[in-house]
C-alpha positions in Angstrom: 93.2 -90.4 206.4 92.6 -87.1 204.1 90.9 -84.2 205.2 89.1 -82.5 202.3 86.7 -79.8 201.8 83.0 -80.6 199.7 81.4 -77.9 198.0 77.4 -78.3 197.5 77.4 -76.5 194.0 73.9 -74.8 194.4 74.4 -73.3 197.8 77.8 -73.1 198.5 77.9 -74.5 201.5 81.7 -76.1 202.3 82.0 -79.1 204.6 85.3 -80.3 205.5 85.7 -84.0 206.3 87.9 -86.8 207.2 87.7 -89.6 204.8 89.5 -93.1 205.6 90.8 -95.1 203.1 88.3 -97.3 200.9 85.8 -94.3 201.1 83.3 -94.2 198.5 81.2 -91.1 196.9 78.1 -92.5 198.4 79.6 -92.1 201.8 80.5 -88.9 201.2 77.2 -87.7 200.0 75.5 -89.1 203.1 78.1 -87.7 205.2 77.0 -84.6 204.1 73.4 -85.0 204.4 72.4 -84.8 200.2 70.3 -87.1 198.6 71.7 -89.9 197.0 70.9 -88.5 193.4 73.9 -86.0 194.1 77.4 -86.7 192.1 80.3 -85.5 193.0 83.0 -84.2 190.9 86.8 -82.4 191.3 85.9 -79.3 189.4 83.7 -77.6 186.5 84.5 -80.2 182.8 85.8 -83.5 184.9 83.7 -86.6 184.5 81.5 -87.4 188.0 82.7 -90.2 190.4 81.0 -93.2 190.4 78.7 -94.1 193.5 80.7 -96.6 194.6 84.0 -95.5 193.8 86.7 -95.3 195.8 87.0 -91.6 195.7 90.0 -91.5 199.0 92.7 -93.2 196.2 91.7 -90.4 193.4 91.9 -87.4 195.4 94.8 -85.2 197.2 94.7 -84.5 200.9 93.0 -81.7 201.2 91.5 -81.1 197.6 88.3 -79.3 197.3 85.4 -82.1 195.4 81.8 -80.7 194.3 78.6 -82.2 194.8 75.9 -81.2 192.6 72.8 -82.6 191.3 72.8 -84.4 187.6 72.3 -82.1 184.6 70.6 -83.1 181.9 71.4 -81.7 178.3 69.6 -81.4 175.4 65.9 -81.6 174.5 
């Protein structure tokens, strides 16, 4: 098990949580409540986890991931 803290990027809310090994960011995000359109990242310029990756192998116990909604750039 890890214990790691989720930042929702537009409120900054912080949620710690207890992930088991094998957890996904989809579980995450509905752990937290988000809609499933959320993506979660470990910090401003790194690429977004992929909704069913297993996010427990990538990250450190307790590391800090953000959840924010996609941004779309250009026109």
């Amino acid at each position: 098990m890890k214990s790691i803290s989720a930042v929702v990027a537009e409120s900054g809310q912080i949620r710690d949580l207890t992930i088991m090994p094998g957890t996904t960011a989809e579980e995450i995000i509905r752990e937290v409540g988000l809609p499933s359109n959320y993506l979660i990242t470990r910090g401003r310029g790194q690429s977004p986890f992929g909704q069913d990756e297993n996010v427990y192998e990538k990250i450190n116990n307790g590391e800090k991931i953000f959840l924010s909604t996609p941004v779309e750039v250009g026109a």
